[in-house]
Every structure is written in C-alpha cells, then in structure tokens.
C-alpha positions in Angstrom: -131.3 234.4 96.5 -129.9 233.4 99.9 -130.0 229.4 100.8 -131.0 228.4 104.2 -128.5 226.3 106.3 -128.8 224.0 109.0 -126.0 223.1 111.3 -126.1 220.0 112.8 -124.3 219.2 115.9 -123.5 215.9 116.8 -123.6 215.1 120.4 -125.0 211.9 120.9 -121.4 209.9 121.3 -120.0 209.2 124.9 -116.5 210.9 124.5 -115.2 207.5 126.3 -111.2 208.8 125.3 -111.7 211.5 127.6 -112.4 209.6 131.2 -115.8 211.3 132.2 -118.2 209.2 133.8 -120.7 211.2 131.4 -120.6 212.5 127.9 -117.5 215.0 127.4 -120.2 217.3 126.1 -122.4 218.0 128.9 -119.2 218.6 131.1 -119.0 222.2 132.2 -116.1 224.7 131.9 -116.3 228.2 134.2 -119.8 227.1 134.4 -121.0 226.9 130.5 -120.8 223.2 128.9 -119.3 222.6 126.1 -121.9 221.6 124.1 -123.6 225.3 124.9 -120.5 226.7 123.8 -120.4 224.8 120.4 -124.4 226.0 119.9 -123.8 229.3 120.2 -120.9 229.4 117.7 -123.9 228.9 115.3 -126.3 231.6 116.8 -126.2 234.0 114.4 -128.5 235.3 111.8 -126.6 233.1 108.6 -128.0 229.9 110.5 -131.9 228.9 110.1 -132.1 226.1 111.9 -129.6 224.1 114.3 -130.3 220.5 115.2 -128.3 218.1 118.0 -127.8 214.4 117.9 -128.6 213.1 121.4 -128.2 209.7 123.3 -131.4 208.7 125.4 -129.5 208.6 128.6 -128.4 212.7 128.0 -131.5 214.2 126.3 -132.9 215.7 129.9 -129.7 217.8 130.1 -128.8 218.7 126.6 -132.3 219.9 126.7 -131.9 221.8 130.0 -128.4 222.9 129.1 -129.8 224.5 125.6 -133.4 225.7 127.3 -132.1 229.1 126.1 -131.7 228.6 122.3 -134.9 229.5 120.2 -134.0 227.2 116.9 -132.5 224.2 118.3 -134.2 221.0 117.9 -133.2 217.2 118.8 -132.8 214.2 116.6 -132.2 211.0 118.7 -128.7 209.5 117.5 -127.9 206.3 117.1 -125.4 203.4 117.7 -122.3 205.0 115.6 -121.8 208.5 114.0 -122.9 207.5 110.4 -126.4 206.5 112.4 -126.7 209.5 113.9 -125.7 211.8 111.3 -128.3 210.1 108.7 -130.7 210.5 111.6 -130.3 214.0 111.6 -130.0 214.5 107.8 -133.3 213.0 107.1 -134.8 215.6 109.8 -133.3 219.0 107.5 -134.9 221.4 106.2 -132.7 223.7 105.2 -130.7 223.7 101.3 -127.5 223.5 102.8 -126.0 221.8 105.9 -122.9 221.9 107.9 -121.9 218.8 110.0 -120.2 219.7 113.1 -118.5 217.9 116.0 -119.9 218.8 119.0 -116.8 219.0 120.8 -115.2 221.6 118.8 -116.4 224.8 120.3 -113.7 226.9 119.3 -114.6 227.3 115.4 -115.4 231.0 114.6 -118.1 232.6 112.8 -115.3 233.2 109.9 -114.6 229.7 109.4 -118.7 228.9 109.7 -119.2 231.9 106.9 -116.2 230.2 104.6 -117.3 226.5 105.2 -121.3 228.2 103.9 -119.4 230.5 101.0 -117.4 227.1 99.2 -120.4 225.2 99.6 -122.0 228.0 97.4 -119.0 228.2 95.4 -117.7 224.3 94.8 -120.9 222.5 95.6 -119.0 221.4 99.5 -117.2 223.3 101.9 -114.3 220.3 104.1 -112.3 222.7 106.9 -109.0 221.8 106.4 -105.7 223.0 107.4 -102.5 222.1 106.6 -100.2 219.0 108.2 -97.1 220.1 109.9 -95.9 216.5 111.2 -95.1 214.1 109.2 -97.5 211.4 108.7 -97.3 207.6 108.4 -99.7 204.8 107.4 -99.6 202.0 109.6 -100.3 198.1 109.1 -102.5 196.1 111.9 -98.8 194.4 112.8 -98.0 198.3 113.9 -95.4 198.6 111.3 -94.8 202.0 109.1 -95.6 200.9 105.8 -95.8 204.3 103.8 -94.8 207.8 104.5 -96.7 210.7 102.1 -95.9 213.5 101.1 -97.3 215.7 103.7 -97.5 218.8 101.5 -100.4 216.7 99.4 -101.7 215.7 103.1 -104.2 218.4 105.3 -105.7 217.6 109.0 -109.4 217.6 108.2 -111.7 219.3 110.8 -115.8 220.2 111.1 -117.9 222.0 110.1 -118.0 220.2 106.5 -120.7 221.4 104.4 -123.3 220.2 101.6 -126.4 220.3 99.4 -128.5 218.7 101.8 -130.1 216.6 98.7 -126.6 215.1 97.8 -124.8 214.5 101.4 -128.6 213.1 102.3 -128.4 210.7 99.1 -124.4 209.7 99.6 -125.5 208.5 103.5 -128.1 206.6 102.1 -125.9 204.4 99.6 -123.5 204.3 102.6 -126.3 202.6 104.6 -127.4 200.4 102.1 -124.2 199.3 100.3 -121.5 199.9 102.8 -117.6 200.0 102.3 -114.6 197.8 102.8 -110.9 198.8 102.3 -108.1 196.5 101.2 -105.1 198.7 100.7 -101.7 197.4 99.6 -98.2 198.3 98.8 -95.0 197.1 96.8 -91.8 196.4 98.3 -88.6 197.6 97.3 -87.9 194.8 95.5 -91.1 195.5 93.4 -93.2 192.6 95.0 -97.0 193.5 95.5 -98.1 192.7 98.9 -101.7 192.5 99.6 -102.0 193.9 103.1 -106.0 194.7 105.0 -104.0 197.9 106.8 -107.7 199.0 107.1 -111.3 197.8 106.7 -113.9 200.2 106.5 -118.0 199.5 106.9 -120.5 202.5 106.3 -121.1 202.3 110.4 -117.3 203.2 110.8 -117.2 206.4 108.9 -115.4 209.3 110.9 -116.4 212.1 109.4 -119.0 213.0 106.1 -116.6 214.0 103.6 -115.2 210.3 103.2 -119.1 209.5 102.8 -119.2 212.3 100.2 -116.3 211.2 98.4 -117.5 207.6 98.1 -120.6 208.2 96.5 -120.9 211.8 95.3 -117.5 213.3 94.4 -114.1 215.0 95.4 -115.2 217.1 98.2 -113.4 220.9 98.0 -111.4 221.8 101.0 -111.9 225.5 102.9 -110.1 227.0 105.1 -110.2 225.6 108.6 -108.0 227.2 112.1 -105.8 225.9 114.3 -108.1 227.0 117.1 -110.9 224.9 116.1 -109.6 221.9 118.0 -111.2 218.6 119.0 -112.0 218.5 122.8 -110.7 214.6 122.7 -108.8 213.6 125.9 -109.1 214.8 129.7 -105.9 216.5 128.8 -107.7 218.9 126.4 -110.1 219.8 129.3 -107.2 219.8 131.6 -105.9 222.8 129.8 -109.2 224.8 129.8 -108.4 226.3 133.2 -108.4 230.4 133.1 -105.7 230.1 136.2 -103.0 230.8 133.5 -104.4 234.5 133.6 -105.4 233.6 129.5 -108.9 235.8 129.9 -108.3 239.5 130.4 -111.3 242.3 130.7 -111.2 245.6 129.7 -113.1 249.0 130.2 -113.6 251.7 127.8 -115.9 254.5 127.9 -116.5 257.8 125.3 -118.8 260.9 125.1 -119.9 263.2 122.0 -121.7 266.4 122.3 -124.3 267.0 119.2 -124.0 269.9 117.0 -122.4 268.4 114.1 -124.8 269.5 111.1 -126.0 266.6 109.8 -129.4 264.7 110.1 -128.1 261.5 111.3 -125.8 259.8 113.8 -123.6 256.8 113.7 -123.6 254.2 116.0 -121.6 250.2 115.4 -121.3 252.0 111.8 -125.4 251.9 111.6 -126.8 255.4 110.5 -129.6 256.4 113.0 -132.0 259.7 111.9 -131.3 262.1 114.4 -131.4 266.1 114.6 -128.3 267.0 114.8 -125.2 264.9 114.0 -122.3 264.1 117.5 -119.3 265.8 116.7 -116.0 264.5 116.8 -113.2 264.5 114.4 -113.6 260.9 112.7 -117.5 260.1 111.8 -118.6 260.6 115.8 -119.3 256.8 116.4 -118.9 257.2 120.2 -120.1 253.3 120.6 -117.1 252.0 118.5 -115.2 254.4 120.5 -115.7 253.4 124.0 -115.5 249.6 122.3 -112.1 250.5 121.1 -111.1 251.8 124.2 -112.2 248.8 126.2 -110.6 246.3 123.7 -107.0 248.4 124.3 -107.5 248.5 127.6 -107.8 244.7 127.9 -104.4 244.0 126.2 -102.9 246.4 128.5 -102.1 249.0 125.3 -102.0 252.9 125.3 -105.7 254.6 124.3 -107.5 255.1 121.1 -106.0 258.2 121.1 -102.4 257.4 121.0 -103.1 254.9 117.5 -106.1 257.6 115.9 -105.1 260.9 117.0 -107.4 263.8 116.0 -104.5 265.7 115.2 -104.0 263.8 112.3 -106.1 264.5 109.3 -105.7 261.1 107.9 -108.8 260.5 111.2 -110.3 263.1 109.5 -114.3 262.1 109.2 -112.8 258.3 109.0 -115.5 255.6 109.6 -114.8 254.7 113.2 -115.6 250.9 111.6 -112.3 250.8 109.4 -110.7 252.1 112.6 -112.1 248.9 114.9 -110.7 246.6 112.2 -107.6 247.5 112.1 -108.0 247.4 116.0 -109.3 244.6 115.8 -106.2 243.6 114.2 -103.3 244.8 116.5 -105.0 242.9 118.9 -104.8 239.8 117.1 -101.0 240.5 116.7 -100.8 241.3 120.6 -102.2 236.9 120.9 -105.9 238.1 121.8 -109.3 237.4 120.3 -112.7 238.8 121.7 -115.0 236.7 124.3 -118.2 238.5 124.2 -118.7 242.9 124.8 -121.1 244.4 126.5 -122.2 247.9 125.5 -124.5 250.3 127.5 -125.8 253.5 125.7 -127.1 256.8 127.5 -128.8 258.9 125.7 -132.1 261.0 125.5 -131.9 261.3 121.8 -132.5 259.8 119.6 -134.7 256.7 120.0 -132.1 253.4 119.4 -134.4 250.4 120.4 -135.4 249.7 117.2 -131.5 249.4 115.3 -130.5 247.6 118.2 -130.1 244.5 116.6 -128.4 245.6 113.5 -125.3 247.9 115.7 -125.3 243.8 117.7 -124.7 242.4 114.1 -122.0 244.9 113.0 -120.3 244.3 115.9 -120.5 240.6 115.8 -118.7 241.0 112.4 -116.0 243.3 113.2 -114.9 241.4 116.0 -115.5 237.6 114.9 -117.7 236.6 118.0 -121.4 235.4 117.9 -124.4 237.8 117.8 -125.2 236.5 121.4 -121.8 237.3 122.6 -122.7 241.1 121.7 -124.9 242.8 124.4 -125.8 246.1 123.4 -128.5 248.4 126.2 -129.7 252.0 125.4 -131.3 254.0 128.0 -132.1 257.8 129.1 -130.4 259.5 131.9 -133.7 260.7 133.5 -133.6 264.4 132.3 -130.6 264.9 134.5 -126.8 265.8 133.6 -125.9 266.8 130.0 -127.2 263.5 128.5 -130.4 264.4 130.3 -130.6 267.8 128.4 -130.1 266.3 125.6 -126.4 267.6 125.0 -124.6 264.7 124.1 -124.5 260.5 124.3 -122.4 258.4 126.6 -121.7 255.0 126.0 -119.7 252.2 128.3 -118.4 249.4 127.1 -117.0 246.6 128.8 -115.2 243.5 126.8 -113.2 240.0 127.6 -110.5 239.0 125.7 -109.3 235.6 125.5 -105.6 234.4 124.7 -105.9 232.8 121.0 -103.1 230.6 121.7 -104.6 229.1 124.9 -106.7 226.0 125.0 -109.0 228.4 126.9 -113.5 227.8 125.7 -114.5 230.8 124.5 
C-alpha cells in the first residue's frame, strides 16, 4: 500500500552569506522566486502534503509568492534550523517526510522519487554524492589536522528522508538532551592530544541526518546530483542570469489522419477509446511526435525523422514513448534538460478532457520535469479544415530547454 509523504521546505533562515537585504528565498530570478521554484519541484502527484518553515517578518510574501499552490501549508520557524525543522515535524501528517533546503531548487523529480524509494527500502533516504576534492579537518587554531580518505567521504545534500515517527522522536531527544563534540587526534610521535576542533549543541545541527544518526541509527545514503546545488552566496545568484544564451525553445508540430483499424488512439503513451485508430508507421502517438520534434528543434538537431525513420522497420508500430526516451536521452548527451512543454491538441474526435491529466503525468516522467511544468490543451477546430471533418488530429508543441551544466533556475 502506498505511504503518504510530506516535504518539508525550510525557508524560515535569512540566507545572511548571500548579501540580500531580505531572505535569499523570496528573491526573484526572470521573475519566479526561488522559493516557488523549490515548491514546485514537489508538485507532483507522489507528494501529499508540502509544508514551509517561515520567519514572521517573510510570511506575507511566502504566502503571496505560493497563493498558487493547493497543498502548501505554513509552520512558523524558529531561532535555528533544528527549531524550525521540529516545528514542522510535529505539524506532519504524512508516514514519510523528506527535509529539504529551500534554496535548492534544482533537485529533480528523479532524485525526489529515489530519496522516497530508499526510505521504503532502508528505512532513510540521505542524497549524497561523491567528494571530488580533497577534504581536510580543521582545528579552531586554523590548522589541518587530518586529511580522510575522500573515497570513504560524500558531500551530503537535501532532500533527506524518514519515517516521520522516528526523525520526529530523534529531534525530540536532540531537544531535550543535546550534543557536544570533543574530537582528538594522535601525533606522529604517538602522543594523544585532546583538541575541541568542534562543539556541537542540538540548536547547531546542519542538516537531519546527523540528528538521525545520533539517536536513531546509520542513515543510508541515495543518490543525490550535481545539479541540486545550494543557492548560498550572491555569486550563486550572480550566475543565474539567462544572458549566457543557457535557455533555448523549440517548436515542433505533427499530424495523423485516422483510418488505422483499431478502436483506440494513443496519445503521451495513454490509450484513449476512439473509432478508428491515427495511422502512422510507429504506434500513431502524434503528441509525442510533435514533442519530439520541438525538443530536437531546441538543441538545434535534424528532425524526428532523420533519428526514427519510417523506412526502417525496427519503427515499425514502436511505442512513440520508448522513442521519447531515448530522445530524451541524446538530448541529455547534447548538455540540455527540459524547462517546462506546452502541448495544444486539435481535434474533433475523440473527447480528451477527461485523460488530460494522466498524458500531463506521462510526460512529466519521460522528461524529468514537474507535473505543473507540463501544459497540455485539447480543443476542436470548429468543423472547419480536415481536423474539423473529423479526418485527422493536430498537435503543437512548444518546449524550453535549459543548459544542465549552467547555474541557470529551472
């Protein structure tokens, strides 16, 4: 049976490291803050409920900023992250929870879906990835005093999920008992030395998998991405700006007559009762189609035509979904990722309203976006032309690519 999850965003800090004269997440980027951005990373159908840590001073415009989000509610923060996350904790209602820094818009559906699946799994789900510098441990005085092994070493990143029962009950033991750190070393010369390199109080916890370590277990690691940076300095937001020519649109468009026979139709890979089938010489899915066109168009490549051609049988009645993917994945190798797709749909036959939704979720999958960054519209063409009559469907479809190696917000 499916477990419901919660995602909790935490936005009530002040993001002082970046130089704002108001909180980093309420600053806006091409017009969209980055706290909307984060949000509607979640917005899609494997997230029940979605709650944001606030400060007093910000709540007015989180709350206008997020007016447009159905299941987001606000738990006031408090004085440090542990305070606010505990806040928000005790306000779940959702089995499982995912933690997530507000200032990381950039995670992906895929690593929101893994962080869910090893919580499942392994009982937690901490997005890691792995170190590439070397990394040092540091005393007060400023000196190196250790250098690991950075193949045992992995840069930990959010979302970091749990049971909500047992991350609930290890912040409460943080909050009652606390923590403090006295680390040391030995010298070369085998001498202990007894050195405070760091102190630690449950108020100065930096993220929830050191809270889950100390009083539950081992947290288990998932696969994080490089993408999903932390939005940390006025550098980051520095690099944010589209002038680099990072965003790229495309335009695709496709037509199929009907008179396949078959008593369906396929559109986003969703089978739709219809009289007579589109014919074509894969399965007919003119939507994925025109969205493959659009998406090659974008990266500047040659047409679906030139990579599926229907003079080769291996197309033959192929599921125009498998084709996206691997798409989908050429684009990826050309440095691109998908923004968000609009799709319109003309057609007098048959009746699409009601599958809507489902061809939005299909296509939220195959290309890693959110739900809400999938707009799909189906209309008539007034009884005039051949979609008028009844002869065929057209679809347009229009997309925005982003450069996955940019710091651009998606």
């Amino acid at each position: 049976m499916k477990k419901s999850v919660c995602a909790v965003i935490c936005a009530a800090g002040k993001g002082l490291r970046a130089g704002f004269d108001k909180n980093k997440l309420l600053v806006r980027v091409d017009g969209i803050s980055v706290l909307e951005r984060t949000v509607q990373a979640f917005c899609f159908g494997g997230i029940d409920e979605i709650i944001v840590t606030y400060s007093p001073d910000d709540l007015a415009e989180m709350q206008a900023a997020l007016s447009g989000f159905d299941n987001v509610k606000f738990i006031q923060g408090g004085d440090t992250r542990t305070a606010s996350v505990y806040n928000a904790l005790q306000a779940v209602e959702s089995e499982i929870v995912l933690i997530h820094d507000g200032a990381r818009p950039f995670v992906s559906r895929k690593v929101i879906e893994g962080c869910v699946q090893s919580v499942l799994d392994f009982g937690s789900g901490i997005c890691a990835i792995p170190c590439t510098d070397t990394m040092g441990v540091k005393a007060t005085t400023n000196e190196l005093v250790r250098v690991p092994d950075r193949n045992l070493l992995v840069r930990i990143q959010t979302p970091q999920g749990f049971y909500t029962k047992d991350i609930l009950g290890a912040y409460e033991e943080a909050v009652k008992k606390g923590k403090l750190y006295e680390l040391s070393h030995t010298d070369k010369d085998g001498k202990k030395r007894s050195q405070t390199i760091q102190t630690r109080t449950a108020a100065q916890y930096t993220d929830d998998s050191s809270v889950y370590n100390d009083f539950v277990k081992f947290p288990h690691l998932c696969e994080g991405a490089e993408e999903n940076i932390k939005l940390t300095y006025k550098a980051d937001f520095d690099r944010l700006s589209n002038t680099n020519g990072a965003a790229r649109c495309g335009f695709g468009i496709d037509t199929h007559a009907f008179g396949k026979p078959q008593d369906y139709i396929v559109l986003a890979g969703v089978k739709i009762p219809s009289a007579s089938g589109l014919i074509a010489h894969s399965d007919g899915d003119v939507l994925v189609h025109a969205v493959m066109d659009a998406l090659l168009s974008a990266a500047g490549l040659k047409d679906i035509g030139h990579y599926f051609p229907d003079t080769d049988e291996k197309w033959k009645g192929a599921s125009s979904m498998a084709m996206l993917s691997q798409e989908v994945a050429l684009i990826n190798a050309q440095g691109y990722r998908a923004q968000n797709i609009s799709v319109a749909i003309q057609a007098e036959k048959p009746r699409l309203a009601k599958y809507i939704d489902e061809m939005k979720a299909a296509l939220s999958a195959a290309l890693d976006v959110a739900e809400n960054c999938v707009g799909i519209s189906a209309g008539t063409n007034e009884g005039l032309g051949y979609v008028g009559e009844g002869k065929g469907i057209t679809v347009s479809a229009y997309v925005l690519l982003r450069n996955a190696q940019s710091f651009e917000l998606p």
